[in-house]
N, C-alpha and C positions, 0 to 999 in steps of 0.2 A: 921368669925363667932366666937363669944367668946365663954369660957364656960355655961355661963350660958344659952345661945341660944340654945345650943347642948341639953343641961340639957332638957329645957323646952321641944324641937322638942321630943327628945327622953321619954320623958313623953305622949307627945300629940300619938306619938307612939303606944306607951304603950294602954293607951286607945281605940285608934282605933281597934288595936287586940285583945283588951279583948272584945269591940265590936263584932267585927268579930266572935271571937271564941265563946262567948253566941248566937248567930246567926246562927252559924252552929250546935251548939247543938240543939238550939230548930228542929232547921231544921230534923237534925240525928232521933233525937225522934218520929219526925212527917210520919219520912221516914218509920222507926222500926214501929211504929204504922201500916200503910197501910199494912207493906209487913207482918207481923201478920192476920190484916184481911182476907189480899189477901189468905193468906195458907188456912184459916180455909173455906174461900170458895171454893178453889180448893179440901178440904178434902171433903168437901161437895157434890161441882159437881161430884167427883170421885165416890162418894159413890151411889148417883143414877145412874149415868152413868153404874155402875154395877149391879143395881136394872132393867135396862133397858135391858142390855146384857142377863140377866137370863129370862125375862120377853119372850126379842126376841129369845131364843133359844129352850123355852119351846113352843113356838108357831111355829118355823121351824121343830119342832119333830114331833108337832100335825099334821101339814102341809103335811110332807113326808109320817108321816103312813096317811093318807086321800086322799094320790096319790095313795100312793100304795095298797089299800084296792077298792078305783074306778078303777084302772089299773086291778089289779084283777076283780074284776066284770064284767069289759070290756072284758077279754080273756072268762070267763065263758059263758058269755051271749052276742055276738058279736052283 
């Protein structure tokens, strides 16, 4: 192979990688994008998920004093 072959391959090279490489940028970007969205709705889930917790704990309180006020009543008036 002469020089000049070498030259051109390693041109055509060249190219291919710059290829590549804008390819995987766009790629990177597109990645970065999703795993951005992805957060903002896990920050989201998170947050009613604890809207939920509070929801259900306030209603296991209600719960227990309404056992224990019928438990009561139960011993009073058997």
């Amino acid at each position: 192979m002469d020089e000049h072959e070498q030259i051109k391959n390693l041109h055509n090279r060249i190219k291919h990688l710059k290829l590549v490489d804008e390819a995987h940028q766009k790629l990177n970007g597109e990645l970065r994008e999703e795993v951005r969205l992805l957060r903002n709705d896990m920050k989201l889930k998170d947050k009613e998920i604890g809207r939920m917790m509070k929801k259900i704990n306030k209603l296991e309180s209600k719960l227990k004093w309404h056992i224990k006020i019928y438990l009561k009543e139960q011993l009073i008036n058997p």
